[in-house]
C-alpha positions in Angstrom: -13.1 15.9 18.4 -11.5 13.4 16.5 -13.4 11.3 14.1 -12.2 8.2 11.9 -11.7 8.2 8.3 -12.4 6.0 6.2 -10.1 5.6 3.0 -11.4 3.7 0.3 -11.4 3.1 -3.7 -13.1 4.8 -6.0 -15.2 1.7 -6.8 -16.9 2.1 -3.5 -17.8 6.0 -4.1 -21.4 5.8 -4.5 -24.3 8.1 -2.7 -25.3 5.2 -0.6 -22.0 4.3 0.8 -21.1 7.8 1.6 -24.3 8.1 3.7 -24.1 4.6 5.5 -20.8 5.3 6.5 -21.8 9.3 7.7 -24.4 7.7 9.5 -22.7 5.9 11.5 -20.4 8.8 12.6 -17.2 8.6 10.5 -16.0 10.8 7.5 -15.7 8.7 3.8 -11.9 9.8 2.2 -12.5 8.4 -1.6 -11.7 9.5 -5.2 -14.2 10.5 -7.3 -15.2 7.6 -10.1 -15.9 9.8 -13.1 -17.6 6.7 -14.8 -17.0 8.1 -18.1 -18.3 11.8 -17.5 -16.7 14.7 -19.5 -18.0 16.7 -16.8 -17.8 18.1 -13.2 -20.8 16.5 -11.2 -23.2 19.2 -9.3 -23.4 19.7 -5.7 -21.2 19.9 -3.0 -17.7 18.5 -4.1 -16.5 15.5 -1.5 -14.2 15.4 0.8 -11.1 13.9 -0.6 -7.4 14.0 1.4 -4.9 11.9 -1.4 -2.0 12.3 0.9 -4.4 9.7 3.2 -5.3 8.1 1.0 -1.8 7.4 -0.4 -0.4 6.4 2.8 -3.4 3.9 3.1 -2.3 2.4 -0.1 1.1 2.1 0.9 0.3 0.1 4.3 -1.6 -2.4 2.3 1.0 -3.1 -0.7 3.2 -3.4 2.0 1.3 -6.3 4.1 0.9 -8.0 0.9 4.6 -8.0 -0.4 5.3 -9.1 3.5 2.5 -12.5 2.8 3.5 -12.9 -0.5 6.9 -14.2 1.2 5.0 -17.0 2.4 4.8 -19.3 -0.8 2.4 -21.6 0.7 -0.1 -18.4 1.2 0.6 -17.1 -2.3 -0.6 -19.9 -4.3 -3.4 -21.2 -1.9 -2.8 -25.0 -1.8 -5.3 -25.7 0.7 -8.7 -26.3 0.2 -9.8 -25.5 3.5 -10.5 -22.0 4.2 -10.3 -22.7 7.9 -6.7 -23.9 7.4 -5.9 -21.5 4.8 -7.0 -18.5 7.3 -4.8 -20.8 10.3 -1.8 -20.8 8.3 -2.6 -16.7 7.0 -2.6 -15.8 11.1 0.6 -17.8 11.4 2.3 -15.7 8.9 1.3 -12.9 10.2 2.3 -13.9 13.6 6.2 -14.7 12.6 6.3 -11.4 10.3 5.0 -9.3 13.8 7.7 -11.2 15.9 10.6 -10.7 13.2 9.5 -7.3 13.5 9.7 -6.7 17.4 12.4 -8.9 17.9 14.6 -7.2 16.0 15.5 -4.5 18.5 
């Protein structure tokens, strides 16, 4: 059976995020937020994958160094969110075709 992961920061590790998203059937992949603690937490230690976790990083840094390309997107002239979201989902539409139409 394969089940989804969900990769996140260790901002979002908290008790009630790791349950709401158990509950609905997936598996949590998130450091551990010491908050300051000298240390080790009791209990059952988390599940934690970094190698997921870094490739997860890696896929975002990357979609934003491909919008940050688009000058118009990086410094938000529009005061519209519709047309600022419009112009977002035309970026992303010529990055996709400069992709596949490369081959």
């Amino acid at each position: 059976m394969n089940q989804t992961i969900v990769s996140l920061d260790g901002v979002y590790n908290s008790r009630a995020n790791r349950k709401a998203i158990f509950n609905r059937g997936m598996i949590p992949n998130m450091p551990e937020n010491r908050r300051n603690r000298k240390t080790l937490k009791r209990g059952r230690k988390p599940m934690f994958k970094p190698a997921i976790f870094q490739e997860r990083f890696r896929t975002i840094e990357r979609v934003f160094a491909w919008e940050d390309k688009f000058k118009r997107l990086l410094l938000r002239f529009e005061r519209m969110s519709q047309l600022h979201y419009a112009l977002k989902s035309l970026a992303y539409t010529m990055i996709n075709l400069r992709h596949f139409c490369q081959s």
